[in-house]
Every structure is written in structure tokens, then in C-alpha cells.
C-alpha positions in Angstrom: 107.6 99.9 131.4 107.2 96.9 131.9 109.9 93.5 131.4 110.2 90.0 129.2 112.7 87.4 130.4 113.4 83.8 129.3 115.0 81.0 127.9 114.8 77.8 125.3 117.2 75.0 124.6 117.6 71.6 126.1 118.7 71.0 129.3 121.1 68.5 129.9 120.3 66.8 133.1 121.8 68.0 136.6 121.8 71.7 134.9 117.8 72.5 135.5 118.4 73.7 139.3 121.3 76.3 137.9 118.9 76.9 135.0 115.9 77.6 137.3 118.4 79.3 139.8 119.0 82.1 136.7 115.1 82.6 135.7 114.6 83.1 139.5 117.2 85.9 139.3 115.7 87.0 135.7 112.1 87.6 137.5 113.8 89.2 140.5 116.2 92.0 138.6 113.4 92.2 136.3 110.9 93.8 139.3 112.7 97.0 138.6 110.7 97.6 135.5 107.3 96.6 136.7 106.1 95.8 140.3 102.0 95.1 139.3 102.1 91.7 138.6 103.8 88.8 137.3 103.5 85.7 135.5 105.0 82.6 133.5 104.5 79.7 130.4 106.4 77.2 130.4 107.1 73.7 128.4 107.6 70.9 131.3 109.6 67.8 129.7 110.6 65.1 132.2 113.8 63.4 131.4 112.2 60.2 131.4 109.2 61.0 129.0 110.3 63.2 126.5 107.4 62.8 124.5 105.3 64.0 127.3 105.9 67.7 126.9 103.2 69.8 128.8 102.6 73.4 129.1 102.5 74.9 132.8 101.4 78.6 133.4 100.6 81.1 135.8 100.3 84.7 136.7 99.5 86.9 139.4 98.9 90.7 140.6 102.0 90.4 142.6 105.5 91.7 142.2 107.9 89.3 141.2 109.8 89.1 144.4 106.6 87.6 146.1 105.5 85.6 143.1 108.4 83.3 143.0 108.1 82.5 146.9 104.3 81.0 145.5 103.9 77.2 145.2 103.3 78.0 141.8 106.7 79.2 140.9 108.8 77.1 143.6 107.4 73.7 141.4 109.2 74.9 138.7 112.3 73.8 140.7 111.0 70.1 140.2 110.3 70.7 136.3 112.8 70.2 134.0 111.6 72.8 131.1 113.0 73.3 127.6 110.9 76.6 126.9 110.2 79.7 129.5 108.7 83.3 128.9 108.4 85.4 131.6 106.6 89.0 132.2 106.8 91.3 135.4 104.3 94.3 134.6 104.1 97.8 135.3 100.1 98.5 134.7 99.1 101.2 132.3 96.1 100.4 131.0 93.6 98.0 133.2 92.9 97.4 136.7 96.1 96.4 137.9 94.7 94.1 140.9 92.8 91.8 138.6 94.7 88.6 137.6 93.1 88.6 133.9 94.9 91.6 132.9 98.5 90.0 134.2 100.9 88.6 131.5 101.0 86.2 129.8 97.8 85.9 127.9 97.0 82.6 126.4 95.2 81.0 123.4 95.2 78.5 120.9 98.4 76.8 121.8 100.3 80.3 122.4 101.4 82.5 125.3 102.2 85.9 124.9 103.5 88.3 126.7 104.4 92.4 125.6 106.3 95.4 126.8 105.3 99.0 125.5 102.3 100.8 124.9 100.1 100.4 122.2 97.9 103.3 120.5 95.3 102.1 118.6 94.4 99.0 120.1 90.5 99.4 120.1 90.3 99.8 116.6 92.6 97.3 115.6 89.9 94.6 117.4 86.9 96.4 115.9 88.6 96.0 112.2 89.2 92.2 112.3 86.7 91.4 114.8 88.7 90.5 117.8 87.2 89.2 121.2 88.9 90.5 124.7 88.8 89.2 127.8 91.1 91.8 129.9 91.3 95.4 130.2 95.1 95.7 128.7 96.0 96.9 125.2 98.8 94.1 125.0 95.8 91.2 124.8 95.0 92.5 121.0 98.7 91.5 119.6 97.6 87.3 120.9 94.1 87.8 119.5 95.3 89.5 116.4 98.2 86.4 116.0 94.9 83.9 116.5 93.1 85.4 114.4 95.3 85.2 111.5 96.1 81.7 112.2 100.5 81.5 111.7 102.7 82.9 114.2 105.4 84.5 111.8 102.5 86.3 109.5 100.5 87.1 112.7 103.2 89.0 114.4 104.8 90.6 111.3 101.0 92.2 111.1 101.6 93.2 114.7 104.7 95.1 114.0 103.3 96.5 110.5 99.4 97.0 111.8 99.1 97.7 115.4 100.8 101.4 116.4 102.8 102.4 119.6 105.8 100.5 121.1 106.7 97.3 121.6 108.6 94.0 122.5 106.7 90.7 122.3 107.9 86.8 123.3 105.4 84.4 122.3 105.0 80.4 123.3 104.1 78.1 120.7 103.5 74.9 122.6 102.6 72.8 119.1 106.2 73.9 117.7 107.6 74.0 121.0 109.5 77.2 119.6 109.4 81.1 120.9 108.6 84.0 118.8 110.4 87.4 119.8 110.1 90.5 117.8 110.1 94.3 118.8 109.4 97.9 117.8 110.9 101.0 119.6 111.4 98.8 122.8 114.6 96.4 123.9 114.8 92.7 123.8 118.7 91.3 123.9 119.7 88.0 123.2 122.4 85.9 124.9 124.2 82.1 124.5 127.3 80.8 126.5 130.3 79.8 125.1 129.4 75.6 124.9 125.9 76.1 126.0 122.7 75.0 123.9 120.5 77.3 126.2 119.2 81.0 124.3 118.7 83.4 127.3 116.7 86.7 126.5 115.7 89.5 128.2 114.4 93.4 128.2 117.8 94.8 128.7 121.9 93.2 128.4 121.9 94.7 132.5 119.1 92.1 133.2 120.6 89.2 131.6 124.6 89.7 133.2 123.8 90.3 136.3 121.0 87.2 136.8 123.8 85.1 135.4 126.4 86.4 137.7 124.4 86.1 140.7 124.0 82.5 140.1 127.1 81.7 138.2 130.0 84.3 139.3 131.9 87.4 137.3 133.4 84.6 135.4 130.2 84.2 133.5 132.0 87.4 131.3 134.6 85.3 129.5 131.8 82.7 128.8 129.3 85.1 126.5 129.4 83.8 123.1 126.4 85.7 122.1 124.7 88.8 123.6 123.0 91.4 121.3 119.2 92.9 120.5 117.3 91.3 118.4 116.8 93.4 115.1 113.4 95.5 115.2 110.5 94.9 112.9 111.6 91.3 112.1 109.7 88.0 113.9 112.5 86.0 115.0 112.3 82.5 116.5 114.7 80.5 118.9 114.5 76.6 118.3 114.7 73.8 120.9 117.9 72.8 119.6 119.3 76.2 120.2 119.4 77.3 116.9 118.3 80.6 116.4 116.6 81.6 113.3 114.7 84.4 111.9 112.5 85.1 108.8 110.7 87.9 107.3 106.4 87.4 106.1 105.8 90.4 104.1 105.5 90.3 100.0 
């Protein structure tokens, strides 16, 4: 078991400490599902260069509770971001110390990272020729989206090809959008009332309590939003906040 937090949208200005005060809190409540390792993508736009997007990541064989004490997460505080997935992991397949089997796992211009187990992993890589660089069975879903060469078609193979459980957020840093979609494991959803940020997370208990540890029990009369995504559908959120979703199969 392991857990996906995040969040897109725009941020106005003055709002990214509260925002990076609630993906603290995500990462922390999320350590109860996986205590291995942890890690981060993120899109980094500066208010005054908003053409300057740039895509800052890291990960580490550390539970989250130590990870966001690192330099690497406490510089996120000065980096006003408009796109986050986070992973805290709970090892079941590969070395858990090494840092190359943490989530997320990166190519091409996308970060992905997975909760579930999958089943037939090895043969999905030895059918369409797949190169991997960790341990982990969640690296085939990215190399499997590379190889097929479009986000929406690579992970509606996922959910239709690749057997055993799971949720997946993916980071397109060329779209600037993230990809969720799922199988047999949770992923919610969840917007404020006058709020262009899209929160998501492995479970609504996640997602409430981050946002009330930040922002008070009045956050309950704020939720405009706050449901799973459907399963066996890629789905995207948008920087604008609008949140989208299409099917790929014939």
C-alpha cells in the first residue's frame, strides 16, 4: 500500500505558503500508507516569469516525515508551483533502500508515480520491448506510456494491458497537465468552493484532514468538490482548474 497526493491550478500570489503548508500535510498523513521512501515532481513558475516554467524533482528512501525536513523539500516553500504529484511508498517489490526504485519515475517530459501491485509486469516489458532501470513493477506503466508516445492512449493501455491493481498520477511537463486514472485502488478528487486549485489524494481521510490542519474545521462548508475519480478512464486536471476526462479505446 502505498499513497499519491497532489495538486494543479494556479496560484494566486500570497496563497503558495498555505498551498505548500497543505502538500506538507498531504506527505505527512500520507506516511501512514507507506514509510519506504518518498518523493516529488513538480512545475516551478515564478510570478514574475511565467514563461519560465521548470520542472523540479526529487525522491528518497526516507519516510515522508523526514523527507520534508530535507533541503530538497523545504525549497519548495520559496517555489511558487502550478503542478505537484507526490508518492510516499510502502516497498513490495525492489530493494527498498535504493533511491532508483523510489517514486516518481521519470522520462520523456513525464513523472509518474503508482499505488498497487502489478502481476504481469515482466512480460509486459518483454512484449513491447521495454528498458528498466529499477527493481519495482510500477516503472513498466511510464515505460509503457513512453513507448507508445501519447499520455491518454499510453495509460488507457495501462489500465486495459497491464494486470493487478492500481492508481497512477502522471506529470506532463510539455502540457503542464496531470494524468490520473485507477483500477481496483482509490484516488479522490477535491476543489474549494471559489478556489481554482484541484487537490487529489489516495483516500477523502487524506485530503480533509491535510486541509483542516492547515486551514481549520471550517474547511467542511468550503468543499465544492470531493469524490473518486471513475476507474478505467485516464482523466486529466488542467492548469486552469478545469477538470476533464476522455476515453482512447475504439
Amino acid at each position: 500500500m502505498c499513497a499519491i497526493i497532489g495538486m494543479v491550478g494556479y496560484v494566486p500570489e500570497g496563497a503558495w505558503r498555505q498551498t505548500y503548508s497543505i502538500l506538507t500535510e498531504l506527505l505527512k498523513i500520507a506516511e501512514c500508507r507507506g514509510t519506504d521512501a518518498t518523493g516529488f515532481a513538480a512545475l516551478a513558475q515564478p510570478y514574475d516569469q511565467r514563461s519560465r516554467v521548470r520542472i523540479v524533482t526529487n525522491k528518497a528512501a526516507l519516510r515522508a516525515g523526514r523527507f520534508i525536513e530535507g533541503d530538497a523539500w523545504r525549497r519548495m516553500k520559496r517555489q511558487r508551483c502550478i503542478a505537484v504529484i507526490g508518492h510516499t511508498r510502502m516497498a513490495t517489490r525492489g530493494d527498498a533502500r535504493l533511491r532508483v526504485n523510489a517514486h516518481p519515475f521519470s522520462g520523456s517530459g513525464l513523472h509518474l508515480v503508482h499505488n498497487g501491485c502489478l502481476d504481469n509486469d515482466r512480460d509486459v516489458a518483454d512484449e513491447f520491448s521495454l528498458r528498466l532501470r529499477s527493481q519495482t513493477d510500477s516503472e513498466v506503466l511510464l515505460r509503457l506510456v513512453e513507448k507508445v508516445g501519447n499520455p491518454l492512449k499510453g495509460l488507457d493501455l495501462c489500465l486495459h494491458r497491464i494486470k493487478g491493481t492500481m492508481a497512477i498520477a502522471m506529470l506532463d511537463e510539455e502540457n503542464q497537465l496531470v494524468w490520473l486514472a485507477r483500477r481496483d485502488r482509490p484516488l479522490w478528487l477535491c476543489r474549494l468552493r471559489n478556489d481554482r486549485r484541484w487537490w487529489f489524494g489516495s483516500t477523502e481521510k487524506i485530503l480533509i484532514a491535510a486541509m483542516r490542519n492547515v486551514m481549520g474545521e471550517s474547511i467542511d462548508y468550503r468543499v465544492d468538490y470531493l469524490a473518486p475519480i471513475p476507474e478505467m478512464v485516464p482523466m486529466l486536471l488542467s492548469l486552469e482548474g478545469v477538470f476533464a476526462a476522455s476515453g482512447a479505446r475504439n
